[in-house]
C-alpha positions as a printed NumPy array, in Angstrom:
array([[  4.546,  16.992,   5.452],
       [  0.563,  16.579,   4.722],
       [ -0.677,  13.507,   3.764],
       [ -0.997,  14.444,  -0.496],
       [  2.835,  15.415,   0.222],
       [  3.586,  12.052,   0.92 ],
       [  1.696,  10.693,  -1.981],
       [  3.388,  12.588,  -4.331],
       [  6.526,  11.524,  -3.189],
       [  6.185,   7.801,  -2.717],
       [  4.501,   8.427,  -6.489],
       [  7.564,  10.245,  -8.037],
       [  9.844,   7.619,  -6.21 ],
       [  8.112,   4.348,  -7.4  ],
       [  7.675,   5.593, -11.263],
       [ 11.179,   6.592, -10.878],
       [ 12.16 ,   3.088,  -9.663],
       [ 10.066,   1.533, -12.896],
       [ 11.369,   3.509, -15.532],
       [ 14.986,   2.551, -14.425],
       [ 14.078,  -0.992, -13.371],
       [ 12.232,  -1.495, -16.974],
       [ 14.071,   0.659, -18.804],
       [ 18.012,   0.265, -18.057],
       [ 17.119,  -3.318, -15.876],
       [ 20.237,  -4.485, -15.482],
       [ 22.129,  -1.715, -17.219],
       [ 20.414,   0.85 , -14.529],
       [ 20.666,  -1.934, -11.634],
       [ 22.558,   0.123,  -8.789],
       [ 20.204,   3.475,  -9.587],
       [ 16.952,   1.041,  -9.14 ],
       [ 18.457,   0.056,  -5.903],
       [ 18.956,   3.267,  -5.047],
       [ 15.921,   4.261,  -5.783],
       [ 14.166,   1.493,  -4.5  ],
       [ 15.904,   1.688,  -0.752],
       [ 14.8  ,   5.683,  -0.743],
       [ 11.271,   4.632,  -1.735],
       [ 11.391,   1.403,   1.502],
       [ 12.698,   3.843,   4.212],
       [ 10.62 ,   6.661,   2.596],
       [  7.615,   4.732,   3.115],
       [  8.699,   2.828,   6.796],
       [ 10.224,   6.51 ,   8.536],
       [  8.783,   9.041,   6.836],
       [  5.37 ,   7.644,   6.24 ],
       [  5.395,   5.213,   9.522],
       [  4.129,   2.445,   7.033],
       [  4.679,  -1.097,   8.6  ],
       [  7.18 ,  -3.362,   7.087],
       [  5.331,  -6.562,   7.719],
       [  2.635,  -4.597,   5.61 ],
       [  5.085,  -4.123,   3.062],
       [  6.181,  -7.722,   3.398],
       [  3.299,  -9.423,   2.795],
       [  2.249,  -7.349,   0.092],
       [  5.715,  -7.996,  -1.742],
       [  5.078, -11.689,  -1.074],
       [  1.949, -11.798,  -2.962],
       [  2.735,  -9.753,  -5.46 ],
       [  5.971, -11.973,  -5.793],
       [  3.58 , -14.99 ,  -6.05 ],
       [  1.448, -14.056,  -8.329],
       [  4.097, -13.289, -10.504],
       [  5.443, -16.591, -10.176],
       [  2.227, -17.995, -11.669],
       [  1.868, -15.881, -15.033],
       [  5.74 , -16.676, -15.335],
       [  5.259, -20.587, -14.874],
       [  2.329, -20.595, -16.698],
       [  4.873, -19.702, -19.247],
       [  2.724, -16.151, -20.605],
       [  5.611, -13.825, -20.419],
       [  9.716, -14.192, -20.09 ],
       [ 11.279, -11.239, -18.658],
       [ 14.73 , -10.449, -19.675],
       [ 17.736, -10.859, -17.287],
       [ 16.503, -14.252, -16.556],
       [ 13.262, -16.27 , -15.027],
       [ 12.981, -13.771, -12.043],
       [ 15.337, -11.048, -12.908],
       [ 16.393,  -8.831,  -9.739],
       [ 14.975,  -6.033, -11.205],
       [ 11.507,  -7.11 , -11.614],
       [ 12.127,  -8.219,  -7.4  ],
       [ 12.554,  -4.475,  -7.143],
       [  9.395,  -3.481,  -8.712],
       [  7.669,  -5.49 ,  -6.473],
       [  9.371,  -3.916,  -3.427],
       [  9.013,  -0.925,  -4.645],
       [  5.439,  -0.724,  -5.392],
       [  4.655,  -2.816,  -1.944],
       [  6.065,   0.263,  -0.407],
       [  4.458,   2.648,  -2.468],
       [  1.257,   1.155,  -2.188],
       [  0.704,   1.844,   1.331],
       [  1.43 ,   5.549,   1.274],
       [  0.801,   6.564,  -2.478],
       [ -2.719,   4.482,  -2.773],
       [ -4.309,   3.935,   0.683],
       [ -7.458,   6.169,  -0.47 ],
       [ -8.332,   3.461,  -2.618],
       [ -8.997,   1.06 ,   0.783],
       [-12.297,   2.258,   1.223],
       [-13.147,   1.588,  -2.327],
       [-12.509,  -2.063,  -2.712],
       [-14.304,  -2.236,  -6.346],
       [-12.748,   1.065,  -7.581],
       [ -9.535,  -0.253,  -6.336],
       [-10.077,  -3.552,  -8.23 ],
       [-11.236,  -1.92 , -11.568],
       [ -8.067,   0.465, -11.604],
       [ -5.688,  -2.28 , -10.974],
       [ -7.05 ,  -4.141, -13.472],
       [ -7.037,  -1.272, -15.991],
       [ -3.65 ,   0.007, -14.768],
       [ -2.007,  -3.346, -14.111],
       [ -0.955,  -4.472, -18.077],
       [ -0.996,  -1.027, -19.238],
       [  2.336,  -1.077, -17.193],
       [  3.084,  -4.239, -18.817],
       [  1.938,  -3.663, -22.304],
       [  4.608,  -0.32 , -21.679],
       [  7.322,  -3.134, -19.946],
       [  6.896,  -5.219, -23.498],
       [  7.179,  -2.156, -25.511],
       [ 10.539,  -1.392, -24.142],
       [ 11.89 ,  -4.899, -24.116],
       [ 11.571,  -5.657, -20.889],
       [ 10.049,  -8.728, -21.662],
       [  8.927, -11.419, -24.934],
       [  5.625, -12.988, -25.088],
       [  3.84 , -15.025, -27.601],
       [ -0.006, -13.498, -26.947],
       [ -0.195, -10.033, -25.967],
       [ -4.292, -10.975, -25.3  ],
       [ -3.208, -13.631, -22.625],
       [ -0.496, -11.489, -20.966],
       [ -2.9  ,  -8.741, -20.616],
       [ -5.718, -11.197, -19.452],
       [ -3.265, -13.026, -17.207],
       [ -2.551,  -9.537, -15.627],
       [ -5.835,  -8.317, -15.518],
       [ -6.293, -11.326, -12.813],
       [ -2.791, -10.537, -11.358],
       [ -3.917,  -6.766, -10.51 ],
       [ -7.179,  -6.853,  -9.773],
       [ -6.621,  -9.355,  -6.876],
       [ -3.557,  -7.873,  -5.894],
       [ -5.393,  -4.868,  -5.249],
       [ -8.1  ,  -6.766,  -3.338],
       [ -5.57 ,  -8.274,  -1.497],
       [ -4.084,  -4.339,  -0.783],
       [ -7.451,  -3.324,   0.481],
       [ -7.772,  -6.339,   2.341],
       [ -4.559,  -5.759,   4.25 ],
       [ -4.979,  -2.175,   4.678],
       [ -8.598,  -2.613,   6.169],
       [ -7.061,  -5.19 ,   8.243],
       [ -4.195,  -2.495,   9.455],
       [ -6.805,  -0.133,  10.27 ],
       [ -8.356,  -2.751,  12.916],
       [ -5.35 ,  -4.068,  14.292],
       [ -3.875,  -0.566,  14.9  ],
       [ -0.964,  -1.726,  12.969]])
Protein backbone atom coordinates (compact mmCIF):
# COMPACT_ATOMS: atom_id res chain seq x y z
CA UNK A 1 0.00 0.00 0.00
CA UNK A 2 1.35 3.78 -0.68
CA UNK A 3 1.57 6.00 1.94
CA UNK A 4 -2.09 8.20 1.01
CA UNK A 5 -3.46 4.42 1.12
CA UNK A 6 -2.72 4.22 4.55
CA UNK A 7 -4.11 7.57 5.37
CA UNK A 8 -7.24 6.91 4.04
CA UNK A 9 -7.61 3.96 5.91
CA UNK A 10 -6.48 4.87 9.39
CA UNK A 11 -9.02 8.02 8.38
CA UNK A 12 -12.10 5.83 7.48
CA UNK A 13 -11.24 3.62 10.61
CA UNK A 14 -10.94 6.42 13.30
CA UNK A 15 -14.26 8.44 12.03
CA UNK A 16 -15.76 5.10 12.02
CA UNK A 17 -14.66 4.47 15.65
CA UNK A 18 -16.22 8.20 16.61
CA UNK A 19 -19.41 7.99 15.10
CA UNK A 20 -20.06 4.64 17.00
CA UNK A 21 -18.18 5.68 20.14
CA UNK A 22 -20.33 9.15 20.17
CA UNK A 23 -23.12 8.05 18.62
CA UNK A 24 -24.31 4.48 20.07
CA UNK A 25 -21.47 4.95 23.24
CA UNK A 26 -22.45 2.42 25.21
CA UNK A 27 -25.28 1.09 23.09
CA UNK A 28 -22.51 0.57 20.12
CA UNK A 29 -19.72 -0.46 22.83
CA UNK A 30 -18.47 -3.94 21.33
CA UNK A 31 -18.53 -2.35 17.47
CA UNK A 32 -16.21 0.69 18.92
CA UNK A 33 -14.00 -1.96 20.24
CA UNK A 34 -13.97 -3.55 17.27
CA UNK A 35 -13.29 -0.88 15.50
CA UNK A 36 -10.93 0.57 17.66
CA UNK A 37 -8.56 -2.81 17.90
CA UNK A 38 -8.61 -2.81 13.76
CA UNK A 39 -7.61 0.87 13.82
CA UNK A 40 -4.40 -0.12 16.92
CA UNK A 41 -3.05 -3.14 14.89
CA UNK A 42 -3.86 -1.24 11.63
CA UNK A 43 -1.68 1.44 12.66
CA UNK A 44 1.26 -0.87 14.74
CA UNK A 45 1.48 -3.87 11.60
CA UNK A 46 0.33 -2.39 8.79
CA UNK A 47 1.67 1.07 9.21
CA UNK A 48 4.85 -0.05 11.51
CA UNK A 49 3.72 2.90 13.86
CA UNK A 50 5.34 2.47 17.39
CA UNK A 51 3.16 1.67 20.28
CA UNK A 52 5.07 3.63 22.84
CA UNK A 53 4.26 6.48 20.24
CA UNK A 54 0.81 5.62 20.49
CA UNK A 55 1.10 5.36 24.24
CA UNK A 56 2.22 8.46 25.10
CA UNK A 57 0.08 10.22 22.85
CA UNK A 58 -3.07 8.40 24.44
CA UNK A 59 -1.64 9.45 27.81
CA UNK A 60 -1.75 13.03 27.08
CA UNK A 61 -4.59 13.16 25.36
CA UNK A 62 -6.11 11.15 28.39
CA UNK A 63 -4.73 13.96 30.64
CA UNK A 64 -5.81 16.67 29.19
CA UNK A 65 -9.08 15.38 29.20
CA UNK A 66 -8.95 14.86 32.74
CA UNK A 67 -8.48 18.61 33.23
CA UNK A 68 -11.53 20.12 31.14
CA UNK A 69 -13.54 17.23 32.97
CA UNK A 70 -12.33 18.30 36.59
CA UNK A 71 -12.49 21.66 35.82
CA UNK A 72 -16.05 20.62 35.69
CA UNK A 73 -16.72 22.27 31.71
CA UNK A 74 -18.29 19.24 30.26
CA UNK A 75 -19.93 15.74 31.73
CA UNK A 76 -19.88 13.04 29.30
CA UNK A 77 -22.54 10.49 29.49
CA UNK A 78 -21.86 6.88 30.68
CA UNK A 79 -20.14 8.32 33.60
CA UNK A 80 -16.96 10.72 34.63
CA UNK A 81 -14.61 8.87 32.11
CA UNK A 82 -16.90 6.72 30.15
CA UNK A 83 -15.00 3.73 28.27
CA UNK A 84 -16.00 5.01 25.21
CA UNK A 85 -14.52 8.35 25.30
CA UNK A 86 -11.01 5.97 26.48
CA UNK A 87 -11.55 4.62 23.00
CA UNK A 88 -11.53 7.81 21.20
CA UNK A 89 -8.47 8.58 22.63
CA UNK A 90 -6.89 5.27 21.54
CA UNK A 91 -8.22 5.49 18.58
CA UNK A 92 -7.17 8.80 17.42
CA UNK A 93 -3.50 8.19 19.17
CA UNK A 94 -3.31 5.54 16.58
CA UNK A 95 -4.67 7.37 13.87
CA UNK A 96 -2.67 10.23 14.43
CA UNK A 97 0.54 8.76 13.57
CA UNK A 98 -0.41 7.33 10.21
CA UNK A 99 -3.50 9.51 9.10
CA UNK A 100 -1.75 13.07 10.15
CA UNK A 101 2.08 12.78 10.20
CA UNK A 102 2.27 15.47 7.20
CA UNK A 103 1.24 17.90 9.59
CA UNK A 104 4.85 17.30 11.68
CA UNK A 105 6.64 19.55 9.62
CA UNK A 106 4.08 22.20 10.07
CA UNK A 107 3.99 22.70 13.76
CA UNK A 108 1.74 26.07 13.49
CA UNK A 109 -0.57 24.63 10.75
CA UNK A 110 -0.84 21.63 12.88
CA UNK A 111 -1.73 23.80 15.93
CA UNK A 112 -4.30 26.07 14.09
CA UNK A 113 -6.21 22.90 12.66
CA UNK A 114 -6.40 21.23 15.94
CA UNK A 115 -7.63 24.05 17.39
CA UNK A 116 -10.24 24.65 14.67
CA UNK A 117 -11.00 20.92 14.35
CA UNK A 118 -10.73 19.99 18.01
CA UNK A 119 -14.49 21.37 19.44
CA UNK A 120 -15.99 21.20 16.12
CA UNK A 121 -15.82 17.41 17.06
CA UNK A 122 -17.11 18.33 20.33
CA UNK A 123 -19.66 20.91 19.50
CA UNK A 124 -20.90 17.60 17.01
CA UNK A 125 -20.29 15.11 20.44
CA UNK A 126 -22.84 17.74 22.37
CA UNK A 127 -25.17 17.81 19.53
CA UNK A 128 -25.72 14.15 19.69
CA UNK A 129 -25.83 13.82 23.44
CA UNK A 130 -22.78 12.63 24.04
CA UNK A 131 -22.26 15.00 26.58
CA UNK A 132 -24.14 18.20 28.91
CA UNK A 133 -22.45 21.39 29.51
CA UNK A 134 -23.46 24.61 31.02
CA UNK A 135 -21.27 27.13 28.49
CA UNK A 136 -20.85 26.00 25.09
CA UNK A 137 -18.16 29.29 24.87
CA UNK A 138 -15.98 27.65 27.68
CA UNK A 139 -16.17 24.06 26.35
CA UNK A 140 -15.12 25.25 23.04
CA UNK A 141 -12.39 27.58 24.62
CA UNK A 142 -11.36 24.83 27.02
CA UNK A 143 -10.86 22.63 23.84
CA UNK A 144 -9.36 25.03 21.77
CA UNK A 145 -6.36 24.74 24.50
CA UNK A 146 -6.91 20.91 24.68
CA UNK A 147 -6.19 20.56 20.74
CA UNK A 148 -3.97 22.92 19.92
CA UNK A 149 -1.37 21.57 22.44
CA UNK A 150 -2.21 18.19 21.84
CA UNK A 151 -1.22 18.70 18.44
CA UNK A 152 2.02 20.43 19.50
CA UNK A 153 2.61 17.74 21.62
CA UNK A 154 1.93 15.24 18.23
CA UNK A 155 4.50 17.17 16.32
CA UNK A 156 6.70 17.20 19.11
CA UNK A 157 6.72 13.42 19.41
CA UNK A 158 6.76 12.73 15.84
CA UNK A 159 9.86 15.10 15.25
CA UNK A 160 11.29 13.37 18.12
CA UNK A 161 10.56 9.75 16.30
CA UNK A 162 12.17 10.97 13.30
CA UNK A 163 15.59 11.53 15.36
CA UNK A 164 15.52 8.64 17.44
CA UNK A 165 14.82 6.30 14.46
CA UNK A 166 11.92 5.11 16.40
Amino acid sequence: MTSIQHKIVSFVLFNALWLSAVWGREHYIVLSGVLLVLQFFYSIAVAKVSWTLILRLFAVGLLLEAIVISLGFIDFTGGYFPLWLVMLWLGFSSMAPVALDWLAPKPVFAVLLGAISGPISYVAGIKLNAATIDSMPIVVASYVVVWGLMMAYFVFSMSTKRQRGV
